[in-house]
Each structure stands twice: as C-alpha cells, then as structure tokens.
N, C-alpha and C positions, 0 to 999 in steps of 0.2 A: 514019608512026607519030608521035603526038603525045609531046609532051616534057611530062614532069610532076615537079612537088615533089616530092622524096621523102625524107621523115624517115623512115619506115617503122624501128622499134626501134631507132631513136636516143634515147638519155639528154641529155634535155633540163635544165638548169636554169636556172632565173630568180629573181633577187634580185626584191625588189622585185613578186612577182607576185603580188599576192590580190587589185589593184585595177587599174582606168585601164588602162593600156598593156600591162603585165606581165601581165596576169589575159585580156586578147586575144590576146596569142600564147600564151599557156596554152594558151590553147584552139584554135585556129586549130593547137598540135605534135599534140594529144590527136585532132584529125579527122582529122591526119595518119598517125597510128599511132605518133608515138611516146607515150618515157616522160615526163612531166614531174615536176619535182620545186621545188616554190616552196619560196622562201629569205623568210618576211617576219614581221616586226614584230608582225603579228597575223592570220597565216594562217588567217582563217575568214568565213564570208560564206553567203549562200543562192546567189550565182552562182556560186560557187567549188562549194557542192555539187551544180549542175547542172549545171557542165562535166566534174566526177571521173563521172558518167554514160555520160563519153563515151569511155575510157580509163585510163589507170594514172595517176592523179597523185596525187602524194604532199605533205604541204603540213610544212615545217617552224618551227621558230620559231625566228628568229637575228637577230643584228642585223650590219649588214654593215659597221659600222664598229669592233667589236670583235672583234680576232685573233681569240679563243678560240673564240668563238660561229661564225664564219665556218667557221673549221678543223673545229669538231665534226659541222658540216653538213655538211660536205661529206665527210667521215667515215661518217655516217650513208647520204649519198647512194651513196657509192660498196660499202658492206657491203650496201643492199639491191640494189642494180640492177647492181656490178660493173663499172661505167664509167662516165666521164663523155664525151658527145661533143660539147656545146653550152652554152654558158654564155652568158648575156642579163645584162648588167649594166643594168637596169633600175631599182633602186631611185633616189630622187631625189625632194631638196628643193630649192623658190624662197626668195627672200627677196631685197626689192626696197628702194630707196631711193637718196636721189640722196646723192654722194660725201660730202658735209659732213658726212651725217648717219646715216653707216654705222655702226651696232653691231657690236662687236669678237668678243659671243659668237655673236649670230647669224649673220654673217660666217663663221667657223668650221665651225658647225654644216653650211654648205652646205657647204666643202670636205669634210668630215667626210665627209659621208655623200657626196658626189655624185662625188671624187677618191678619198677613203682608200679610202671604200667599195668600188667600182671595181675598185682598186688588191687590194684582200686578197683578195675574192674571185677575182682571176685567179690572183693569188700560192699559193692555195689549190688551183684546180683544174687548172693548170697540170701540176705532175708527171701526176697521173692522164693528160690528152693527150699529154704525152711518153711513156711509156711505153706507150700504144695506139696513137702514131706518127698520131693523125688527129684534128683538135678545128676546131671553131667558135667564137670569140671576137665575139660582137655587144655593142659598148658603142651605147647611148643618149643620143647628145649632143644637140644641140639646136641650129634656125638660129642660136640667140643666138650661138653660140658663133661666127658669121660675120658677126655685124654690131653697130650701136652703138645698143643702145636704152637710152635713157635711165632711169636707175636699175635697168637688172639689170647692177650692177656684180660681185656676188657671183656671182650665176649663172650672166653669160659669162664669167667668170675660168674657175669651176668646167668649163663643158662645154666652155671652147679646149680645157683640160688634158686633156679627155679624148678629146681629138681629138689631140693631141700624144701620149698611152699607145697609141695605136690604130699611130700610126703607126711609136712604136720595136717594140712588141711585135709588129706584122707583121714586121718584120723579124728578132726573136730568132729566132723561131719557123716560120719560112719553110721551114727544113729539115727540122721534123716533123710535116710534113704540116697546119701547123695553121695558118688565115685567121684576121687580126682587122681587123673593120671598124668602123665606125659610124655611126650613123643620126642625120640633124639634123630633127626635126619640127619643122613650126610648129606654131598652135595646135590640138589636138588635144584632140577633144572627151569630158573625163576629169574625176573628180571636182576633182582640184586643178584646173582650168579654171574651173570650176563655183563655189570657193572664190574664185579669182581675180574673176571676175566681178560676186560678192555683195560683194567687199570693195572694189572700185571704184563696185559702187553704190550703197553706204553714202558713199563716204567725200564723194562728189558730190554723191549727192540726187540720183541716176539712176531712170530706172525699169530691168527685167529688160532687155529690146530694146533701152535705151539702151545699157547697159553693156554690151551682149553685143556693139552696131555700133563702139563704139572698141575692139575688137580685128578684128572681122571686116573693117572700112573699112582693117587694115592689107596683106589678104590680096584677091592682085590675083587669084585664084577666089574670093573674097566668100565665104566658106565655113571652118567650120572642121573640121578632119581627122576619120577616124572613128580609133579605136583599130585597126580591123581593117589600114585599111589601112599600120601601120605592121609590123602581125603577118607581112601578107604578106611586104613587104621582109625580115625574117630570117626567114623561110621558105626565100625564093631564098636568102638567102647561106647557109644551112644545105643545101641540096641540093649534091649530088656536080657539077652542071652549074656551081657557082658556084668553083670551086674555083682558078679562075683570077683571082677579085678578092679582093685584100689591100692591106691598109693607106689605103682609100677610105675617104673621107668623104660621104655617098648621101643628100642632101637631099630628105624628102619635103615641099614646103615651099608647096605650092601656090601656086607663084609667089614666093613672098617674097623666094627667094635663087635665084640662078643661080649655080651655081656647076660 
C-alpha cells in the first residue's frame, strides 16, 4: 500500500495567500480535498478564481499585522468552516540595504509584518487547536534566516525570529497534539522575486538574464524554486504521517544551506 498526503477536510488557513508561495499551497490544500481559507491584503486575482474551481476556498480581507483584523478573521473562519486544523504563516515583506544606511520605518515594516504578523496570527488561531487537541503550525522563514547576505539585515533578523517562534511554540504546544515547523526557501520563483530582479536591473544597467544570473550563480542547482515545490513541504508536515516532526527548521534551498 502506498503512503499518501492526506489533508482530506482539513481547515486550512494562509496569511498571505492570493499570491507567490501562499496562492501555491492554496492550491496544492484545495487538490488535496481540503478547505482553504486566505487571510490577505487584497484577496483577489484571476488565479485565485481558477483554483476556488477546485474546492472550498474562501478568501478574506485582513491584515496580519493588526490584532483586530487578524482576530475578526479568524472569527469568521472558524463560524463558517467550525475549525481550524492548519495555519501557513505565509504573509512576508523584503527590504534590503547595507547597515549604514538602514531606514528606521522600513526596518519596522518588515518586523511588522514578517514577526508581529506571524506572531497574531498564531496567537489567534491557537485556542481554536487547543480545543480540537490537533493543529498544524507551518511558519515561512527563509535560508536568509541561516546565513550572511549582505544587506538583508532587516529580513534575516526578521525570519531568525521566526525560526526562534517555531521552535518555543513547538514546545508549548507539544501536549495538544499540535506540530510547529518551518520552511527556509531560497530563491523561489514569485512575483516578489520578479520585483527583486527588475530592481537590480535597473539599479545596474543589467539586462532581464543578467539580473536574473546574480541570484541564480548563488544557487549550487543553478535554478530557481518553483512555488509548488515549497507547497509540497507543508503538505507533508500537514499529513497525519508527519506528526512526528516539530520544532524543525526544513530547508528547501537547492543547495544554498545544509543544514
């Protein structure tokens, strides 16, 4: 007998899902038979309404770095669907530059949203898994978060932290049945990559191929991620076979980090 994924009527939710990474495992919970329920900013798109073709997904409007908005969501999610079993802390901004010349609000803005964010939404969905005794906790950190690239000060501060939540909250949470892991991509190919890309090669005088080989000459499979296959990874940790890894940091990183 073969061993398979199985979200099957599981309550999914993802911050951060209408685009990139989040709007992949959307879709990749929704082929699996669960429910999904997107938490974002501006939950609307022509991809987002060809994957709700493929199952129950529900798309809300919240921002995950304000209590209220976070709490209403999650409110919402829990009156139509009556549980929560999965929570993808997905949402996440960049912002790069070298130490001298770091802005105070933009600085912020990443914590904000990449840490606070994180952080309310678990604080959020949290009861709801304690009291159904069984939860999925997948945070979105990043290789940065394991090595020293120059000028993402902001953004590996941001995703250590949240590889440091991953690993006290696996342990609060240990006794109710509930895993929290999380994922370090390298570059993975999304529109904020795409962003990244265009504004290196401006700032250069690059062509498209030029800018695109100073990220990819960083990655020892010369290649950059698809979205799918990070969907997969919480896939696995989302199936009942996974229920023996918590508090792991699970680099898919095409080489970049061993860890």
């Amino acid at each position: 007998m073969g061993i398979a994924i199985d979200v099957k009527d599981r309550v999914a939710v993802i911050t951060g899902g209408a685009r990139g990474i989040g709007q992949a495992i959307a879709g990749e919970f929704l082929e699996h038979g669960a429910c999904v329920h997107l938490v974002d900013l501006d939950p609307v798109g022509q991809q987002l309404e060809e994957i709700s073709r493929m199952g129950s997904l529900y798309a809300h409007r919240g921002d995950v770095t304000d209590p209220k908005s976070i709490q209403t969501c999650v409110e919402e999610i829990v009156q139509t669907s009556g549980k929560i079993d999965v929570l993808v802390n997905c949402a996440g901004v960049i912002y790069k530059d070298l130490v001298e010349n770091l802005d105070v609000a933009a600085w912020q803005r990443v914590m904000d949203v990449n840490v606070t964010g994180t952080m309310l939404a678990a604080r959020a969905v949290v009861p709801v898994m304690k009291e159904n005794r069984w939860g999925r906790i997948i945070n979105i950190s990043s290789m940065q978060a394991l090595m020293g690239t120059p000028q993402y000060s902001a953004y590996t501060a941001s995703k250590a932290a949240v590889i440091g939540l991953t690993r006290v909250w696996a342990m609060e949470l240990v006794s109710y049945n509930i895993t929290v892991n999380d994922l370090c991509p390298s570059f993975v190919r999304t529109p904020l990559l795409e962003r990244a890309v265009e504004t290196l090669r401006q700032k250069e005088g690059l062509s498209v191929d030029e800018a695109k080989e100073r990220f990819v000459c960083q990655v020892p499979q010369r290649r950059f991620l698809e979205p799918e296959e990070i969907a997969f990874a919480a896939l696995f940790l989302s199936s009942p076979l996974a229920q023996g890894i918590t508090g792991s940091s699970i680099c898919i990183a095409a080489g970049c980090v061993l860890y």
